[in-house]
C-alpha positions as CSV (number, residue, x, y, z in Angstrom):
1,X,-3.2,3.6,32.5
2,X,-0.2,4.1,34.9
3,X,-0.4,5.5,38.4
4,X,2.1,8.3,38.1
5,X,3.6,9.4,41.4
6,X,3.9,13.4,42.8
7,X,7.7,11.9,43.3
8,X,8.0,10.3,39.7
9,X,6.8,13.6,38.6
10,X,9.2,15.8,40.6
11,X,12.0,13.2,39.5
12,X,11.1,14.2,35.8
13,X,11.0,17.8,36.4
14,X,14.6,17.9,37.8
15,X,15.8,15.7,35.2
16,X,14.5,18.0,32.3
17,X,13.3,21.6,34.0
18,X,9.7,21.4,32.7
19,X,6.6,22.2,34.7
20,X,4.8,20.3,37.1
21,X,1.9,18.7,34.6
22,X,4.0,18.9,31.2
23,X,5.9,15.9,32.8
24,X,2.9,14.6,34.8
25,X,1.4,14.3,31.0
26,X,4.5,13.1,29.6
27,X,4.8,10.1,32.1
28,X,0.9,9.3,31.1
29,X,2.2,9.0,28.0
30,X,5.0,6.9,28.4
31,X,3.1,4.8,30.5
32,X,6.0,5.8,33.7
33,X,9.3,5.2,31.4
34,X,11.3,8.3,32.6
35,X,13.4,8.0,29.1
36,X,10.2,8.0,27.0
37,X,9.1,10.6,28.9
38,X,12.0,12.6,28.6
39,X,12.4,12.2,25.1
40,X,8.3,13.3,24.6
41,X,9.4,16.6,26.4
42,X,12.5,17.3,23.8
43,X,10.1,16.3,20.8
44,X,8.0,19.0,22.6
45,X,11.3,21.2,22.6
46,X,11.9,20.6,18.7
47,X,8.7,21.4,18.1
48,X,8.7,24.8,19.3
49,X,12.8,25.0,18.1
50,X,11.4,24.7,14.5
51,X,8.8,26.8,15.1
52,X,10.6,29.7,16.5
53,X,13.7,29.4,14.5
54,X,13.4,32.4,11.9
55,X,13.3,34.4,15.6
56,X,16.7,36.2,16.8
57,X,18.0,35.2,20.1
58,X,19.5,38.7,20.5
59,X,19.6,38.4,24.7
60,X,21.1,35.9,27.1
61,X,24.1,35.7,29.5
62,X,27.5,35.8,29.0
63,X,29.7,33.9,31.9
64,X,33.5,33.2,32.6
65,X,35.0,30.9,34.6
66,X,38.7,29.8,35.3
67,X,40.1,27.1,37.2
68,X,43.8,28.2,38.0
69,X,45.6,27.6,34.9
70,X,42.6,27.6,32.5
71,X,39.3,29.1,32.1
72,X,36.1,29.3,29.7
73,X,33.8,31.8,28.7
74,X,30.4,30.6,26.8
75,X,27.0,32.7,25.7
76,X,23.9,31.4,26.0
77,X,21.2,32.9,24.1
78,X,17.5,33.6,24.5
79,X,14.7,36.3,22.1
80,X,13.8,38.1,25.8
81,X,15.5,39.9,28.7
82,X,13.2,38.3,30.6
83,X,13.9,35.0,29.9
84,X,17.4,35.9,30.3
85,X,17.1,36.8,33.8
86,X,15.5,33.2,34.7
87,X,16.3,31.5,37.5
88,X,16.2,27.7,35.2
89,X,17.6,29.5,32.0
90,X,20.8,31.3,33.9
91,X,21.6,27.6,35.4
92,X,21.9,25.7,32.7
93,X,24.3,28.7,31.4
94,X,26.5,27.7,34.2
95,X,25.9,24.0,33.5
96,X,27.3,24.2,30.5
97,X,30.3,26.4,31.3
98,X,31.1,23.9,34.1
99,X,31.2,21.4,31.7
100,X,33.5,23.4,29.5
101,X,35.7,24.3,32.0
102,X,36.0,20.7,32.9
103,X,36.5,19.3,29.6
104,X,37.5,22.4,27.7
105,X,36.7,21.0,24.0
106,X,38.3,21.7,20.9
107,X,35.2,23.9,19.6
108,X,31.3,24.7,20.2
109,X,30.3,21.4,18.2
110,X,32.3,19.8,20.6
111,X,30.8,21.7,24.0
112,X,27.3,20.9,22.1
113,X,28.4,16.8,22.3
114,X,29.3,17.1,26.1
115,X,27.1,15.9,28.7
116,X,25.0,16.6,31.7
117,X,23.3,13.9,33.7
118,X,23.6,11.8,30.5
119,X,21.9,13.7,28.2
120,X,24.0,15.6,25.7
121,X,24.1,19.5,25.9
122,X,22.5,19.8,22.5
123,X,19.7,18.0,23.8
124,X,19.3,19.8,26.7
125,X,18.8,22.7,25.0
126,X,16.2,22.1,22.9
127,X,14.7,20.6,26.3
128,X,15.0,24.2,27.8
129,X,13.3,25.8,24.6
130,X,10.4,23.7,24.8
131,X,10.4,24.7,28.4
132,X,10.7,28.2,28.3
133,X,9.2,28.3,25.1
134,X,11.8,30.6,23.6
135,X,14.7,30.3,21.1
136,X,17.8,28.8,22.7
137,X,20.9,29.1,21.4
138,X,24.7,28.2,22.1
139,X,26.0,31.2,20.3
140,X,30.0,31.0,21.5
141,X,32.2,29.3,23.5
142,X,36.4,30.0,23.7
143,X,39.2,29.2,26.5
144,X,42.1,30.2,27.7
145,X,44.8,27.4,29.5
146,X,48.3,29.2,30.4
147,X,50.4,29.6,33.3
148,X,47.2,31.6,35.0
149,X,44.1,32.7,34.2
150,X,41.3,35.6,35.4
151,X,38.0,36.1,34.7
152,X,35.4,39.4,35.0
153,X,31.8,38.6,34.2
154,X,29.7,42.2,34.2
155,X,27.3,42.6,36.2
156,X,24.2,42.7,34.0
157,X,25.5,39.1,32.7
158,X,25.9,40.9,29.0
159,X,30.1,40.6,28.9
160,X,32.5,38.8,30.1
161,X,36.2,38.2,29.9
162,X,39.2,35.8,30.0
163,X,42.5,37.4,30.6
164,X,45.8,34.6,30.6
165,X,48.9,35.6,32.1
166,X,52.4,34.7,32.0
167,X,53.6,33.5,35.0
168,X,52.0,31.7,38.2
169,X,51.7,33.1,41.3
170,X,50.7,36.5,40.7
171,X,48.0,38.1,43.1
172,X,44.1,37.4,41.9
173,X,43.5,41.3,42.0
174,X,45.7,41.8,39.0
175,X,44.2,39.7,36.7
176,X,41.2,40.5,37.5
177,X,42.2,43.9,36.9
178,X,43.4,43.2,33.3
179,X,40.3,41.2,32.9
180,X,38.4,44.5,33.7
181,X,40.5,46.5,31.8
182,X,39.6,44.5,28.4
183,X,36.0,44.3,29.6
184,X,36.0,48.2,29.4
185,X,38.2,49.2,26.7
186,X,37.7,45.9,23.8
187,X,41.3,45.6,22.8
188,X,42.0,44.6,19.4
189,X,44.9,42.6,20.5
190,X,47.4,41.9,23.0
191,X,50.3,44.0,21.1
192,X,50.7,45.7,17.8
193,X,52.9,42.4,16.4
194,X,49.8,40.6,17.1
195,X,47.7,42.9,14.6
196,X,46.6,41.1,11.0
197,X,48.6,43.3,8.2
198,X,45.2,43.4,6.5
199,X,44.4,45.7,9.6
200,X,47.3,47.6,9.7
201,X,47.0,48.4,6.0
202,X,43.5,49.7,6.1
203,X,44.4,52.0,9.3
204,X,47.2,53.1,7.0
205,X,44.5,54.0,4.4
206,X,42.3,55.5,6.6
207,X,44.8,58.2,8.0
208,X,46.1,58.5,3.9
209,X,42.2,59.7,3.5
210,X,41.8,61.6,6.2
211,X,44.9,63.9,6.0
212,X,44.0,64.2,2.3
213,X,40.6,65.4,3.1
214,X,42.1,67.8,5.7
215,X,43.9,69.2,3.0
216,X,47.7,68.2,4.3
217,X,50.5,68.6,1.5
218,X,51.0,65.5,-0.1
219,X,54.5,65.0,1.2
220,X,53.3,64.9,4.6
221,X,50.6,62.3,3.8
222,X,52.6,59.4,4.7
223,X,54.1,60.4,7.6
224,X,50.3,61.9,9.5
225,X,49.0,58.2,8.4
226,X,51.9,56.8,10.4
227,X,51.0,59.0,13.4
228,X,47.4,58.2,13.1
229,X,48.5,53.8,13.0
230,X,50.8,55.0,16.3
231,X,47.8,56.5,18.0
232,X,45.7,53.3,16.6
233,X,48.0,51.1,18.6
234,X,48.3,53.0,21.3
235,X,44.5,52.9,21.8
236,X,43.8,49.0,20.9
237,X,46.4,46.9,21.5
238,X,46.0,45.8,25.2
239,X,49.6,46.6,26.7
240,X,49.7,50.1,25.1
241,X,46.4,51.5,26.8
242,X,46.1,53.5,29.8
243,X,45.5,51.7,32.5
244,X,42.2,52.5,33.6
245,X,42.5,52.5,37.5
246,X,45.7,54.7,37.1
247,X,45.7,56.6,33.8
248,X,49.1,57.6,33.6
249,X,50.3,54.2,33.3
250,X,50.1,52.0,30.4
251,X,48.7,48.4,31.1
252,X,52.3,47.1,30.4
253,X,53.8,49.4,32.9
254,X,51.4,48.3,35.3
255,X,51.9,44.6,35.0
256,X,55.7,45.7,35.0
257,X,55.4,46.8,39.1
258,X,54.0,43.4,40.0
259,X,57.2,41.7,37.6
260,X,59.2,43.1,35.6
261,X,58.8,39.8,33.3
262,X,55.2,39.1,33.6
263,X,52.3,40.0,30.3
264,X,49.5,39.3,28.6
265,X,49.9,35.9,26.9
266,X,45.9,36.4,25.6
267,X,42.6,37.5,26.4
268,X,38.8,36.7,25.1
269,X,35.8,38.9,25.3
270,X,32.5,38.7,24.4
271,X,29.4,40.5,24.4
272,X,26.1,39.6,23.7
273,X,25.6,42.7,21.8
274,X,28.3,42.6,19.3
C-alpha cells in the first residue's frame, strides 16, 4: 500500500475542497495518483448528484462582477441557507464568476465547459456536491460588455445586478446607483420601445377588464386602458421610474444632470427567488 503524505493529502484537499480523510482515502485508493484520486472524489460527487437530484436547489448566491467595459452576473445554487453561507461553497461562486468575467462565454453550457486549475467547471461542481453533500447547481449566468458597466450585489447574496451605460467616463457612484435602482424596483425594461407587443397587448387587456368591471361607459373603455399602459410604463420601464434616492426625478432625468447624452444601453437582474 502507498505511504500517503499529511502534504499529498493537503495538496488533494486544495485541489478538490474535500475533507481531510475523504482524500487521505482517495489517495489509498489510487495508490498516490493525484488524478485517480481526484476523479474517485467526483465519482463520489456523482454519486450523491444522482442521488439528490429530484431535490430543489431553491438557495445559493447571486454575484456580479464588471471589469470596466464588461461585467457578469452568475447564480450558484445549493437545497440549504446554510450551505449557502459556506465559506468553500461562496468561493467557488466567485471562481466561476471570475472565470466568466474573463472569458465571458456565449451561454451557461459554455461557462459549464470553462476551466479552473484544469478541471472543467462542470466537474467541479459535482466535486463540491459530493463535498458538501448537497445539490449544486449552475442555475444562470448573463453579461453585459458596453462602453461601461456597474454592478450591485445585495447584501444577503440573494440579488444582484448588471447595469451598462452609454458612455465612458462617468463617475462609479452613478452606476452603481442605477444598478441599485433596478435591484429595488425589477424593471421590465430599459424603455417602453423596448417592451414585447405581446406585453403591451395584455396590459391593454387588463385595463379593458378592469374599467369594465368598475363599471366605466363603454366609450371611455379604450381611452382608461391607455392611461392604465401609461402608468404601466411609467412604473416598469427603467428611465421612466422615480428615481429612488430623489423621488421627484425620473431615472432619465437623473442620468440627464451627469450628461445630457448618457442612458441605459441594458441591465440584468437576478434573484434567487424568482
Amino acid at each position: 500500500m502507498a505511504q500517503i503524505t499529511a502534504s499529498e493529502v493537503n495538496k488533494l484537499r486544495k485541489m478538490t475542497g474535500a475533507g481531510m480523510m475523504d482524500c487521505k482515502k482517495a489517495l489509498v485508493e489510487a495508490e498516490g495518483d493525484f488524478d485517480k484520486a481526484q476523479q474517485i472524489i467526483r465519482e463520489k460527487g456523482m454519486a450523491v448528484a444522482n442521488k439528490r437530484s429530484d431535490r430543489e436547489a431553491s438557495e445559493g448566491v447571486v454575484l456580479a462582477k464588471v471589469d470596466g467595459t464588461k461585467g457578469a452576473i452568475i447564480s450558484l445554487n445549493c437545497e440549504t441557507d446554510f450551505v449557502a453561507k459556506n465559506e468553500d461553497f461562496v468561493k467557488l461562486a466567485e471562481n466561476i464568476l471570475d472565470k466568466a468575467l474573463e472569458n465571458l462565454p456565449a451561454d451557461l453550457e459554455g461557462l459549464n465547459n470553462l476551466e479552473i486549475d484544469g478541471v472543467k467547471i462542470s466537474d467541479k461542481i459535482i466535486e463540491q456536491t459530493g463535498v458538501i453533500g448537497e445539490k449544486i447547481d449552475l442555475k444562470y449566468f448573463d453579461k453585459i460588455e458596453t462602453k461601461q458597466v456597474s454592478a450591485y450585489i445585495h447584501s444577503d447574496k440573494k440579488l444582484a445586478t448588471l447595469v451598462g451605460l452609454s458612455k465612458s467616463g462617468i463617475d462609479e457612484q452613478v452606476g452603481k446607483d442605477i444598478a441599485m435602482q433596478v435591484a429595488a424596483m425589477d424593471p421590465v425594461a430599459v424603455n417602453k420601445e423596448q417592451i414585447p407587443q405581446d406585453t403591451i397587448e395584455k396590459e391593454l387587456e387588463i385595463g379593458r377588464n378592469q374599467a369594465i368591471a368598475e363599471g366605466k361607459p363603454e366609450n371611455l373603455v379604450d381611452k382608461i386602458a391607455q392611461g392604465k399602459l401609461n402608468k404601466f410604463f411609467k412604473e416598469s420601464t427603467l428611465l421612466s421610474q422615480a428615481f429612488i434616492k430623489e423621488s421627484k426625478i425620473s431615472v432619465q432625468q437623473y442620468l440627464q444632470q451627469t450628461d445630457k447624452d448618457l442612458t441605459v444601453s441594458g441591465f440584468k437582474r437576478y434573484s434567487i427567488k424568482q
